[in-house]
N, C-alpha and C positions, 0 to 999 in steps of 0.2 A: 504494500500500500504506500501510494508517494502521499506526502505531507508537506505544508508548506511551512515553513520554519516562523516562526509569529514569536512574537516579544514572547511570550511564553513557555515556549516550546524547550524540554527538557531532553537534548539527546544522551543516547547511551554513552557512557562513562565508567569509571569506578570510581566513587564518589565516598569519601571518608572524613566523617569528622573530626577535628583533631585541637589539641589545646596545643597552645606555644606557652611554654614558660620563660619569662624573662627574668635576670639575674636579680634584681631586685625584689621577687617573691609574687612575679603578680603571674595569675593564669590569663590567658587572649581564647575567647570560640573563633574559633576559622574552622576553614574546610580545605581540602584536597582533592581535589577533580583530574584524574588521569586517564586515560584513552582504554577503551574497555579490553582494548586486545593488544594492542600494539606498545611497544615502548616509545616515550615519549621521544619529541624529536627538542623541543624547547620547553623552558620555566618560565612561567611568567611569576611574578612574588606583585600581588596586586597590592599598593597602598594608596585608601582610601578619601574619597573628600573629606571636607571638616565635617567633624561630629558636632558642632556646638550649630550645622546649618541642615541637619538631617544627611550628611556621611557616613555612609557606613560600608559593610563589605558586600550588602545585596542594592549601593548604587547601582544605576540602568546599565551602562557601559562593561562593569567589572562581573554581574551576576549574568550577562548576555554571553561575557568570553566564557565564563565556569560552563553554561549551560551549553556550550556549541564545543567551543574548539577542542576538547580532548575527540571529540569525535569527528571534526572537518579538518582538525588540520596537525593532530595526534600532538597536543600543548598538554602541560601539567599546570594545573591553574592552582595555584596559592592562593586564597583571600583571606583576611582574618579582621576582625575589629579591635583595633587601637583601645590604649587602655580606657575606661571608661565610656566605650562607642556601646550601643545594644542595635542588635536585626530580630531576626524573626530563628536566626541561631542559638541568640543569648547573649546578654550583656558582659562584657571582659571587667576584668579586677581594674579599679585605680580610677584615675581621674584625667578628664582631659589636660595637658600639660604645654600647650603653646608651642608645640614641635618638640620642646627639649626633654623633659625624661620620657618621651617615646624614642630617644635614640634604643631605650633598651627594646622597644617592640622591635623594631627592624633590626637589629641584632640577632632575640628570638629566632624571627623569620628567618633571617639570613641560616640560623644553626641548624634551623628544622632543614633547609633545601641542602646542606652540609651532609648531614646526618642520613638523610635518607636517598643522598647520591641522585639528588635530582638533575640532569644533566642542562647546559647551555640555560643558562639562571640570566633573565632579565629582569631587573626590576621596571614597573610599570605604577608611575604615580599621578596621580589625579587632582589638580587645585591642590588643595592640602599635603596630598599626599606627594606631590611635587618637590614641596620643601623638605618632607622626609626624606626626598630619595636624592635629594641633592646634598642635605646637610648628613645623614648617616648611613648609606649605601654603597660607596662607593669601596665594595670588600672587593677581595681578593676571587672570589669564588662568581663575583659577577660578570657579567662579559658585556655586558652595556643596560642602557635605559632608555627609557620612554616616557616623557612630561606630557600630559593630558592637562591642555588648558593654566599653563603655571602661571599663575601670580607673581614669584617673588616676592614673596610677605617678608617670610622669615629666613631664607635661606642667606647668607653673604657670599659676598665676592671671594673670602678665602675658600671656604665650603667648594665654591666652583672651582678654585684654585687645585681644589685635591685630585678631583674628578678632571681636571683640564690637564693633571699630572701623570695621570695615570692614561692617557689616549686612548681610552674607549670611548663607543660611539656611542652619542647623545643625541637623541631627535626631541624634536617638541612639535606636538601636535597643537596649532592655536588657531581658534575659530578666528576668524577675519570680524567679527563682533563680539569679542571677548568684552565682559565688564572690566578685568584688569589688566592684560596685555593684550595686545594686538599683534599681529606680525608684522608690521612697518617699525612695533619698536622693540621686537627681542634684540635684534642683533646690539644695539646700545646696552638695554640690559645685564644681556648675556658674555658682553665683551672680552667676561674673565675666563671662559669655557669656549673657546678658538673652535673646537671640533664640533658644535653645536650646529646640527642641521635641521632647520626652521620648516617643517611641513604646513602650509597656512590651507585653512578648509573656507573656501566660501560660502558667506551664506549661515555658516552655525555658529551659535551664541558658546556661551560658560559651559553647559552643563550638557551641548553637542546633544539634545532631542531633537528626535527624529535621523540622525546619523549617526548611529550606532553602526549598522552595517556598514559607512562606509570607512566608522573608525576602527573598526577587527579587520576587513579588508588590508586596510594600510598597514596595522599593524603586524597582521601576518607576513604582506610582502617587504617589510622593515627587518623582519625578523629572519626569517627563514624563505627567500626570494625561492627556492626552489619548492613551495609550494602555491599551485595556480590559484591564481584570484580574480576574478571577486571568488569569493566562497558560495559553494552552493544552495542556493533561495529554498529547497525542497531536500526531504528525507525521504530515503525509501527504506521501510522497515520499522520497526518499533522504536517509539518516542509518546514522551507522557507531556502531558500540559500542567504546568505549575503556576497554580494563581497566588501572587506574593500576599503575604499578611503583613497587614497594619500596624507595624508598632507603636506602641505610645510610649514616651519615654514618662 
């Protein structure tokens, strides 16, 4: 039976709940979503918009890649909620912390993708999650990243300095009507991270609704160019539909 793949649409996986412990004692609910047969070919380690604006690990974007690509494009998808974030997974230990004692959640994360020998580790951060992957991502076990919509809030120029040090590849995916940058002014921004490749999307705001598909598209041929894209619209074979639940914080 072919299926058309809809915000909803839950493909086959192996899909495992999991806590991250960070060294300062606090547990994070995230999940692990890996390719139901295949071993993975990439990691993504998803970090989240801001919690304090309704971010968390089942944003549209991050809960679209969990639910497709272990199965379109054989990804192990990471997501988890930052300390004090709640979904529809459960709330993590701790309190939101202005980027900074969440160095220890992407740490965490970083050890879980360590630990369990997840192969070609991107990290991929979103508005908030931007500045975490800017100010404490830049390990040894990653092999580049991906800024969805970055700000620059919190992140500095050294922060970039480290990751501009270390010559892995940096793209920044920025809607052409971003509330806080635009692509006429990353490259000023960005000035301190030289290898920084500006993807500008026309047409999409902050938070890239209704461009979902064409921001997994890019990301996948950002990632792994040797699999075909766009990704395909329709499933043949078993898949379930998952209508998200409401949280109230």
């Amino acid at each position: 039976m072919t299926t058309e793949i809809r915000a909803n649409t839950l493909l086959p996986a192996r899909r495992e709940a999991i806590t991250l412990d960070t060294c300062d004692g606090l547990s994070l609910i995230g999940e692990l979503a890996l390719p139901a047969e295949n071993p993975p070919r990439a990691t993504l380690i998803c970090l989240h918009p801001l919690p304090t604006h309704g971010g968390m690990m089942d944003s549209h974007l991050f809960r679209k890649a969990a639910f497709r690509l272990p199965a379109l494009a054989d990804y192990a998808v990471l997501r988890f909620n930052t300390r004090g974030t709640i979904s529809e997974a459960g709330r993590s230990d701790g309190q939101f912390s202005k980027g900074v004692e969440e160095r220890f959640d992407v740490a965490a994360a970083l050890e879980f993708a360590e630990f369990r020998d997840l192969p070609n580790v991107w990290v991929v951060g979103w508005s908030f999650g931007t500045d975490l992957t800017l100010a404490h991502a830049a390990d040894p076990i990653v092999q580049g990243a991906v800024l969805i919509s970055p700000p620059r809030r919190w992140s500095t120029d050294e922060q970039l300095k480290v990751w501009a040090d270390t010559g892995k590849p940096v793209y920044a995916f920025i809607p052409e009507f971003d509330d806080y940058l635009r692509p006429e002014d990353a490259p000023e921004r960005f000035a301190a991270l030289p290898q920084l490749q500006i993807v500008p999307f026309a047409g999409a705001k902050h938070l890239f609704v209704g461009y979902a598909e064409q921001v997994l598209d890019t990301l996948v041929a950002t990632i792994t160019p040797e699999v075909p894209t766009p990704l395909p619209s329709t499933w043949d074979g078993h898949c379930e539909n998952r209508t998200p639940v409401i949280v109230n914080d």
